[in-house]
N, C-alpha and C positions, 0 to 999 in steps of 0.2 A: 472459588476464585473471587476475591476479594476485586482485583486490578482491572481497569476494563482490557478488552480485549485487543490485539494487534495483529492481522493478519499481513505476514509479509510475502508477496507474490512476485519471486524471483528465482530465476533458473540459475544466475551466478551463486554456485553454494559458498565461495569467499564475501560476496557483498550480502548474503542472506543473515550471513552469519557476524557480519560487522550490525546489519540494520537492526535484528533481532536484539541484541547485543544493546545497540544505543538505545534502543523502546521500552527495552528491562529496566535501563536505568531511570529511562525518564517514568517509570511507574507501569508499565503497559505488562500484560501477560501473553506470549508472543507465540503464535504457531507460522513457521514457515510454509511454503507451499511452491514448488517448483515448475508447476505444470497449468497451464491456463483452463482445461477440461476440468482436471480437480478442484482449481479456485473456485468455478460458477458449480461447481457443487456443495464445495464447504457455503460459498454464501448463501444458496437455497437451504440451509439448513441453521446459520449460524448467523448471529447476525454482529459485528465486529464493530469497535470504537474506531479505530481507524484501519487504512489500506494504504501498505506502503507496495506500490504497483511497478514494474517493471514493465515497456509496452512489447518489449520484442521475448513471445513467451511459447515455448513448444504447447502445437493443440490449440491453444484462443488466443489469438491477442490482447493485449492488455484494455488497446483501444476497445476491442467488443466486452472487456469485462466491466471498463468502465461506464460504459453507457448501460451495459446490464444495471450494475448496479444504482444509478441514477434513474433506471426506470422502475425501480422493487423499490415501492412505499415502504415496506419494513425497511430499508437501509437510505429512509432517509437524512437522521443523524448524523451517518457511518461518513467520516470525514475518507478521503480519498487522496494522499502524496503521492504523484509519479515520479521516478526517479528511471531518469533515462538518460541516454547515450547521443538522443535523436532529436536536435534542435526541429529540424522540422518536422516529423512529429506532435514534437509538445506542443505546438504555435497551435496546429489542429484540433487540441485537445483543452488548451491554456483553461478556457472560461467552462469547461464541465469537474477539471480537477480542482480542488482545494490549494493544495499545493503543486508546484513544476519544480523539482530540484534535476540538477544537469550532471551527470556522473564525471567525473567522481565522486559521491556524496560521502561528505566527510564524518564519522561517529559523532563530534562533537557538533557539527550543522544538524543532521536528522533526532539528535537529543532535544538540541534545544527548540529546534522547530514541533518538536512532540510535545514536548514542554506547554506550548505556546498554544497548540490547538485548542486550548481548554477544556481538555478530556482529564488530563493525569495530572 
């Protein structure tokens, strides 16, 4: 696997499959994940270029994935986009994620904002 890595942690399988979709193009090698229990598994195992996170997630919430991950020194790299439904919410979380995108998140928004991380 030449591309870095993209895990995308969302239970909408329509927006999984648009996110995964946009992170292909912008260069990323993309495994979905629908379950917030299986995410804090794949990242105790894996360690991922970026997180595109969803907060409202069956099993973990996104919010506890992401302060997971913020507290695991090996994923201190690991850039983190939430893409949520839940203004307030994200206000909560604004200054731990990298990015805050507000759903609808458009293919062509999440490409280029991949783009731009300066991973891919």
């Amino acid at each position: 696997m030449d591309n870095p890595l993209a895990f995308i942690v969302e239970d909408d399988e329509d927006a999984s499959i648009i996110f995964a979709s946009a992170l292909q193009e912008a260069g990323f090698e993309c495994e979905i994940i629908r379950d917030g229990e299986k995410a804090l598994t794949w990242l105790a195992e894996t360690v991922p270029a970026v997180v595109v996170l969803d907060l409202e997630l069956p099993g973990v919430s996104g919010i506890d994935i992401l302060r997971q991950v913020r507290a695991d020194a090996r994923l201190a790299e690991t850039r983190v986009i939430v893409a949520t439904a839940h203004p307030d919410m994200a206000v909560d979380i604004q200054d731990e994620a990298d990015l805050v995108l507000f759903k609808p998140v458009s293919y062509i928004q999440l490409r280029d904002l991949a783009k731009r991380v300066g991973i891919a």
